[in-house]
C-alpha positions as CSV (number, residue, x, y, z in Angstrom):
1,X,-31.0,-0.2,13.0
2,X,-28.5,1.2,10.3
3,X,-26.6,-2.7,9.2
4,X,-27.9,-1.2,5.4
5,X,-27.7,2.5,5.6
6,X,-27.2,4.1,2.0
7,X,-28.0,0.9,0.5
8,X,-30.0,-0.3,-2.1
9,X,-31.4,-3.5,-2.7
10,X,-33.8,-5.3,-5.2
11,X,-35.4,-8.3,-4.5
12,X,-36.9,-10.6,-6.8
13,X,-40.2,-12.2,-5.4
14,X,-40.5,-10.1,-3.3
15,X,-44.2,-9.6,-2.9
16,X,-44.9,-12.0,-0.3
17,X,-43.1,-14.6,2.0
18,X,-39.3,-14.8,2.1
19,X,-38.9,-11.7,-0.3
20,X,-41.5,-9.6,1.7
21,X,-39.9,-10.4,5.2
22,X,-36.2,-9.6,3.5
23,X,-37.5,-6.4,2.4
24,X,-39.2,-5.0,5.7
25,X,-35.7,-5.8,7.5
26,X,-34.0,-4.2,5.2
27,X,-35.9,-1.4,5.4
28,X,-35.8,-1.2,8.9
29,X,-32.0,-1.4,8.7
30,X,-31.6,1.8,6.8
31,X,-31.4,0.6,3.1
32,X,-33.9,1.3,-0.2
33,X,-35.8,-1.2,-1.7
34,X,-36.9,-2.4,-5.2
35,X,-39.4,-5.8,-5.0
36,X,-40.0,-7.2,-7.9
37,X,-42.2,-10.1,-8.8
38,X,-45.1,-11.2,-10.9
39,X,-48.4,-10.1,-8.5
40,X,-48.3,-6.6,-9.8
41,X,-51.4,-5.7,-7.2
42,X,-50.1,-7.9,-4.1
43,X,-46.3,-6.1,-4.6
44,X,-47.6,-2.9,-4.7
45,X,-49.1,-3.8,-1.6
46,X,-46.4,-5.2,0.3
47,X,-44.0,-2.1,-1.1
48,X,-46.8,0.2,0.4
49,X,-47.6,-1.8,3.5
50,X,-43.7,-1.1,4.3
51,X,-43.4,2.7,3.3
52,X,-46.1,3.3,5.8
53,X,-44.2,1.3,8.7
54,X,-41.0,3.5,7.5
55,X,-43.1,7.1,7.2
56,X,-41.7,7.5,4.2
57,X,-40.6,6.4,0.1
58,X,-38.1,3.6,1.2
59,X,-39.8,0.6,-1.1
60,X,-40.7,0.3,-5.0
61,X,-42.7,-2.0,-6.5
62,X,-41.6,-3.4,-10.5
63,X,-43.2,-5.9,-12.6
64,X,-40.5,-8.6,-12.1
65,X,-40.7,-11.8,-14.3
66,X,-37.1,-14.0,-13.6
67,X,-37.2,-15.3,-16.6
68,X,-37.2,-12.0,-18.7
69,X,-33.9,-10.3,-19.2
70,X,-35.9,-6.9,-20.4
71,X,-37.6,-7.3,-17.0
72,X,-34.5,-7.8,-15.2
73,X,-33.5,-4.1,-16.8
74,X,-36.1,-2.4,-16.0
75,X,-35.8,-3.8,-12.4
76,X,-32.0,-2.7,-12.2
77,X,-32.9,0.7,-13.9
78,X,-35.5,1.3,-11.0
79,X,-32.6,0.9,-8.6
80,X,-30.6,3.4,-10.6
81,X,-33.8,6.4,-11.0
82,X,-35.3,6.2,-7.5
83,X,-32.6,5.9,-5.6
84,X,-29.0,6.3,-7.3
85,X,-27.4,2.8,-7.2
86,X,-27.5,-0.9,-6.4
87,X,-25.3,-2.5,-3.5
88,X,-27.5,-5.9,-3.4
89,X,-29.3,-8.0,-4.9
90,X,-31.2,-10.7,-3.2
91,X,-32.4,-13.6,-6.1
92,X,-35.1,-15.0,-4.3
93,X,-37.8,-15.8,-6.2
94,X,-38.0,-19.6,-7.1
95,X,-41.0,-22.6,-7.2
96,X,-41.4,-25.5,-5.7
97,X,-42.5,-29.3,-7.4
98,X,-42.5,-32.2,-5.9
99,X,-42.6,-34.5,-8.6
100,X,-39.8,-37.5,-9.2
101,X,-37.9,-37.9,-11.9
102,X,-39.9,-39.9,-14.2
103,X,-43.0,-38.0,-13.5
104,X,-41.6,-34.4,-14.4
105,X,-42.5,-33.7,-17.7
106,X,-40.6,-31.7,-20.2
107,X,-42.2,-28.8,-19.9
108,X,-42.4,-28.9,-16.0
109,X,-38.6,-29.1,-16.0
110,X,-38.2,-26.1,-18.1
111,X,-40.2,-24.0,-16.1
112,X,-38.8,-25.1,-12.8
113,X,-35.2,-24.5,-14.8
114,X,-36.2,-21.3,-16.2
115,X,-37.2,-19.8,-12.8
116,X,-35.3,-21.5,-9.9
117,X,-32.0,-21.1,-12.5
118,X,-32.2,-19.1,-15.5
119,X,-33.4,-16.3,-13.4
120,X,-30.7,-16.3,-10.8
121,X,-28.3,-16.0,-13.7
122,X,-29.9,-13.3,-15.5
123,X,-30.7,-11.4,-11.7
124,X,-26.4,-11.6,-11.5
125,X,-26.3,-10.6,-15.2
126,X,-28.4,-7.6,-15.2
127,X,-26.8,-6.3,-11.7
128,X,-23.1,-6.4,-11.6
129,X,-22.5,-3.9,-14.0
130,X,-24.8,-1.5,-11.4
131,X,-22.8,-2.9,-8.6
132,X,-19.5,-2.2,-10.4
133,X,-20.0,1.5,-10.5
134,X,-20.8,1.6,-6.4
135,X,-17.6,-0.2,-6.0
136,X,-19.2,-3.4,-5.1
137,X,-21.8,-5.2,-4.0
138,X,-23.2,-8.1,-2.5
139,X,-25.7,-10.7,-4.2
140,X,-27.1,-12.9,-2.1
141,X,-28.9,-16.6,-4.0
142,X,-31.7,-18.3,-2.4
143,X,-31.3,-21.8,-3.0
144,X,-32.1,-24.6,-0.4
145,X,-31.1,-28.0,1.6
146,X,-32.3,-29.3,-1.5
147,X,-29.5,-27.8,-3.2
148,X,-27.1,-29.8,-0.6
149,X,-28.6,-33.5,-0.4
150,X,-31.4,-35.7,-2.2
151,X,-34.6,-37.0,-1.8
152,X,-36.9,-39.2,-3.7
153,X,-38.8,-36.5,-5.1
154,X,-38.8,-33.3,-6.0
155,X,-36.0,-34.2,-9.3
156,X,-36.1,-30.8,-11.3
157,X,-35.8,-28.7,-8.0
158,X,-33.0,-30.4,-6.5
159,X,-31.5,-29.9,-9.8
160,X,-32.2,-26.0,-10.0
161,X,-31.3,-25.3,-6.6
162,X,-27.7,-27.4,-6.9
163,X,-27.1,-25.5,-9.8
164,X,-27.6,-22.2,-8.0
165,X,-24.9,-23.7,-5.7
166,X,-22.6,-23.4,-8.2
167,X,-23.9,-20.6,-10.1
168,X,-23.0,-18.5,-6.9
169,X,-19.1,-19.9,-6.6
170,X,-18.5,-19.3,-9.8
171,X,-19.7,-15.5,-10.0
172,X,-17.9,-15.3,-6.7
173,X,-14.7,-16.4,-8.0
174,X,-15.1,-14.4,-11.1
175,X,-16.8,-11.0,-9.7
176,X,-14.6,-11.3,-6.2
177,X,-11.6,-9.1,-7.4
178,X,-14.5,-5.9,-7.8
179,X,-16.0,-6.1,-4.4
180,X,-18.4,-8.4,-5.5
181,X,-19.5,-10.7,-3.0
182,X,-21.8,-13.6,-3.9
183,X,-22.9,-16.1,-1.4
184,X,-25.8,-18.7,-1.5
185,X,-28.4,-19.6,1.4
186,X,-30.3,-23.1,2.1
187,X,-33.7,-22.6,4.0
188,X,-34.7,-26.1,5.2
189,X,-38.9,-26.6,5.6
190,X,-39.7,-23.0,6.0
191,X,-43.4,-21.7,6.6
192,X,-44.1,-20.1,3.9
193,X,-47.1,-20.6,1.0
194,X,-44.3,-21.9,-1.0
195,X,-44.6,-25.6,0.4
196,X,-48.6,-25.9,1.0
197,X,-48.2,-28.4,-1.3
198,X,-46.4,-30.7,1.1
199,X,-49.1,-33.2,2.4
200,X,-50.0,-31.7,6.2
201,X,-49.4,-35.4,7.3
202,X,-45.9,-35.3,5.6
203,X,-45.2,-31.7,6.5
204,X,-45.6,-32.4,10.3
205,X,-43.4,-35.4,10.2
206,X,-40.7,-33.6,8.8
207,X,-41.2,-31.0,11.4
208,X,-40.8,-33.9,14.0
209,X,-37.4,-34.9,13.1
210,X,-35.8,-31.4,12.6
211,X,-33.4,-31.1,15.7
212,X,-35.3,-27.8,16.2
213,X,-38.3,-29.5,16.2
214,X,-40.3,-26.9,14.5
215,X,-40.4,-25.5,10.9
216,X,-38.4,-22.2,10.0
217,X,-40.0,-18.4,9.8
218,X,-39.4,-16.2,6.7
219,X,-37.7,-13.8,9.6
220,X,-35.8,-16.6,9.9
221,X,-34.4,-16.4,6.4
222,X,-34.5,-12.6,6.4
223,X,-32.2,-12.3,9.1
224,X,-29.4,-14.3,7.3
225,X,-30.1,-12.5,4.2
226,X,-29.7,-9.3,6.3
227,X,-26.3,-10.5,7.4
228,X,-24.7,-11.4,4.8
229,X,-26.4,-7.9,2.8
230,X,-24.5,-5.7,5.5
231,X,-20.6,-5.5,5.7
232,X,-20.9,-7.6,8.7
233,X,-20.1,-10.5,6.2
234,X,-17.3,-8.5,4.1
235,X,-15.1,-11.2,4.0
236,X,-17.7,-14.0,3.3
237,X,-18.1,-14.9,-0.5
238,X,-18.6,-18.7,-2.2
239,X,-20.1,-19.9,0.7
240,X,-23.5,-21.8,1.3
241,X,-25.3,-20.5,4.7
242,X,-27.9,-22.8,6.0
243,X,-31.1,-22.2,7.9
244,X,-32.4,-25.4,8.3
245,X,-32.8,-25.8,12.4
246,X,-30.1,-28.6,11.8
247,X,-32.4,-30.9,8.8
248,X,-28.8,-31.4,7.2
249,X,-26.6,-32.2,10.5
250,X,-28.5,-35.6,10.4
């Protein structure tokens, strides 16, 4: 129960799904946590729901928009007044679209860009510096199988979520000679509100062909993020980490 003892940890979209689940585990394994998102009311909840499981102040809420490198600040600074450092960072908020290449307008691409990859740059911006002073760190990227293979959909996401594939090698490269660590991980069809926009018809036939033959749990996620948080993944850095229940061995 102490994989994250003394650490702290801020997690973007955080409020619900993947970030929620990532920051009751990591709770429950000894660190601090700062959620930030963009529901001001629902991550407030989610930070109380999980100090009253832990009895005490282990969980902040901050307004968290990716996309807003004052925001990103403010988020890092909450690490730094509640509870003395940052040792990880877990850039995990992102959306989802669906729509193909010629059907993605301008301004849909630019959001999807803005969020899914501006705001994983700006998360690794805004925190190394807070990592450097702890000695090191570990930042963990949230892409996807998208961000491994194609489809013929889904254009400006694939394109986000490949770039965060890169994004992560290259801070890792960069940031590894400080203790950095940076590693990316690729959730395959996950249950989470993030793909209610799949057709049900489509969603279960994916489901079908997964080796697993079932879709992924944000716990699922979580527990890989919790892994590669800890120092049980000290000499992992640069590396994708896939949780697809084997979508991508096919």
């Amino acid at each position: 129960m102490d994989r994250l003892k003394n650490k702290v940890a801020l997690i973007s979209g955080g409020a619900r799904g993947q970030g929620a689940a990532e920051g009751r585990l990591f709770v429950n394994e000894g660190a601090k946590v700062v959620i930030g998102d963009v529901r001001d009311d629902l991550c407030k909840a989610t930070a109380d729901e999980i100090n009253k499981g832990a009895g005490g102040n282990a969980a902040s809420a901050v307004h968290l928009d990716v996309t807003r490198a004052a925001d990103w600040r403010t988020a890092v600074d909450a690490c730094m007044r509640l509870f003395g450092g940052l040792d990880v960072l877990v850039n995990n908020a992102g959306i989802f679209n669906m729509s193909g290449l010629e059907d993605t307008s301008e301004e849909l691409w630019d959001s999807i860009v803005n969020i899914n990859q501006k705001g994983v740059w700006l998360g690794m911006k805004e925190a190394v510096a807070a990592m450097r002073k702890r000695g090191g760190g570990s930042i963990i990227n949230i892409s996807s199988v998208a961000g491994l293979t194609g489809s013929t959909g889904s254009t400006a996401y694939h394109g986000t979520k490949g770039a965060v594939r890169l994004l992560t090698k290259a801070a890792a490269v960069q940031y590894g000679p400080e203790k950095i660590r940076v590693n990316s991980v690729h959730p395959g069809i996950i249950n989470t509100q993030m793909i209610d926009i799949i057709p049900a018809a489509m969603r279960s036939g994916l489901s079908t062909i997964v080796p697993l033959r079932r879709e992924g749990t944000a716990d699922d996620v979580a527990r890989m993020v919790l892994f590669l948080a800890s120092d049980d993944s000290s000499y992992c850095t640069g590396a994708e980490f896939v949780v697809d229940g084997g979508l991508t061995a096919m």
